[in-house]
Every structure is written in C-alpha cells, then in structure tokens.
C-alpha positions in Angstrom: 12.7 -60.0 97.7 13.8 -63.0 99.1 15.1 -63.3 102.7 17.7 -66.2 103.6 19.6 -67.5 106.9 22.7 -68.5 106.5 23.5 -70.2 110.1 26.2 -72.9 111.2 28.6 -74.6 113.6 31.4 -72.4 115.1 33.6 -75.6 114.3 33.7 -74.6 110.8 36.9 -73.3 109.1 35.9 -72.4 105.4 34.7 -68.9 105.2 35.3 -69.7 101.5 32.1 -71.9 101.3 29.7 -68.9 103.0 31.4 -66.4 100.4 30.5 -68.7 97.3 27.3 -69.1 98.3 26.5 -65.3 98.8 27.9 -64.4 95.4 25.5 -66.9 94.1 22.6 -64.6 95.1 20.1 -62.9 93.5 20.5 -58.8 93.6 17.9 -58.1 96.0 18.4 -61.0 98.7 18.8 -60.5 102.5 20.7 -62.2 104.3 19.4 -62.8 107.6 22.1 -64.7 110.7 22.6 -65.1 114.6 25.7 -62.9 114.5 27.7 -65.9 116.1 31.1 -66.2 115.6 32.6 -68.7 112.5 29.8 -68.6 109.7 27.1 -66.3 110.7 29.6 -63.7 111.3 31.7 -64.5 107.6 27.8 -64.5 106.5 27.7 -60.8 107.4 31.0 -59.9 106.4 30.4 -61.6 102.8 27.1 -60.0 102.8 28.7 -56.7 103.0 31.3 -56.9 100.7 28.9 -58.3 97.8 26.5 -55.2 98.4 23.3 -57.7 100.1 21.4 -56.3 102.8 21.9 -57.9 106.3 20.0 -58.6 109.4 21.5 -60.3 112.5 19.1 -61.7 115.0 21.4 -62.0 118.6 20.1 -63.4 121.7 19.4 -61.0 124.3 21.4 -62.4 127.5 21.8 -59.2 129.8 19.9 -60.4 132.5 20.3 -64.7 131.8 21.6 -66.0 134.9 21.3 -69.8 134.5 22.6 -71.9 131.7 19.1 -73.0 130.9 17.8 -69.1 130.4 20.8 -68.7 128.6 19.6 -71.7 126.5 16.6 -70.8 126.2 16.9 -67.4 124.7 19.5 -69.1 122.0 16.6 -71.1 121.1 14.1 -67.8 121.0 17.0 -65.9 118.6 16.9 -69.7 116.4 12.9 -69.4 116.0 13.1 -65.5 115.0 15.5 -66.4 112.3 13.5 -69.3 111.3 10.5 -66.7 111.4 12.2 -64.1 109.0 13.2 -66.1 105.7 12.7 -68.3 103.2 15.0 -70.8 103.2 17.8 -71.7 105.4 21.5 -72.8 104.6 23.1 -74.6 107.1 27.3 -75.6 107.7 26.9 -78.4 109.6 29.5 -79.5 112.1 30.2 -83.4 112.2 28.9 -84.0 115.7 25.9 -82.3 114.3 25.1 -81.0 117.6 23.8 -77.2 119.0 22.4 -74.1 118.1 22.6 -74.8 114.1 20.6 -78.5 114.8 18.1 -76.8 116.8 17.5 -73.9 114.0 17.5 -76.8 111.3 14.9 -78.7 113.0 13.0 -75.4 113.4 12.7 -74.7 110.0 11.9 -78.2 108.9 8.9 -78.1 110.9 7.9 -74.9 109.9 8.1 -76.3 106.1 11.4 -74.0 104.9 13.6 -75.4 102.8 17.1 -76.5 104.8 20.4 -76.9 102.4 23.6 -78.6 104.6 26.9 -77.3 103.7 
C-alpha cells in the first residue's frame, strides 16, 4: 500500500490539478497532508470523495508563543509527513518560498521522490 503527500503553496488556485491527480491513484493509496488551507485541504476533500484513505499531519501550536516556535513546529509537522510516504507531490508557488520548499527539500534529502505541480 502506498502512502503519498500531497502538499503545496496556499497561493494556489486549481483545486482541479489536486483532484486529477488523486483520481489517478491506485485503489489502496493514502493520502497523507499538513491539513493547511489551499491544496492540502482540496487534497483531503479529493481524497474523500474518490474513496482513498487520508491522514493529516497538523502542527501542534497550543502553547507556541514566538514566531520562531511557531516555525519550528511547522517544520516538525513537514519532517513527519516526509517520514510517512513514499513520494511527495508538490504545487509549487512561483516565489517558491515556505512551508512546501522546506518539505521538498526534506524529502529530497531523505531520497523520496518529489513531483512539482
């Protein structure tokens, strides 16, 4: 059973592109995201409606006070995804900055494979 992130930028505006890809999986896939709003939530939502089990990795925040634990623990919840799958699919944002960049660079160094959309 494979196990897949599907992660990106909250700039995004093509749901579409997340819902193609999910109906491209094989029966038995889970799709694993950060629960963050734009494509890891439409990569839940897809998920569901296309009948693939789904597991959302959020960053625990209730007791962050500073920007930099705040940071931090987006960085602990990109490394746990990275941790649980395969392969990664990644809708980049143009500035190519932020959490997506950091869980790309995560799984690259960890060896799984990274598609950009």
């Amino acid at each position: 059973m494979k196990r897949i992130a599907i992660v990106g930028s909250r700039s995004r505006t093509d749901p579409e592109t997340v819902d193609r890809l999910v109906t491209h999986l094989p029966a038995g896939t889970t799709i694993v995201s950060g629960g963050a709003p734009g494509p890891d939530t439409w990569a839940e939502e897809a998920a569901k409606r296309h009948g693939f089990a789904v597991e959302i990795f959020r960053p625990k925040l209730d007791d962050a006070i500073s920007q930099g634990q705040k940071t931090r623990r987006y960085h602990k919840r990109n490394q746990e995804i990275v941790d649980a799958v395969d392969e990664v699919f990644a809708l980049v944002a143009q500035h190519r900055k932020g959490g997506t960049e950091d869980t790309i660079r995560r799984a690259i160094r960890k060896g799984i494979p990274v598609t950009l959309l």
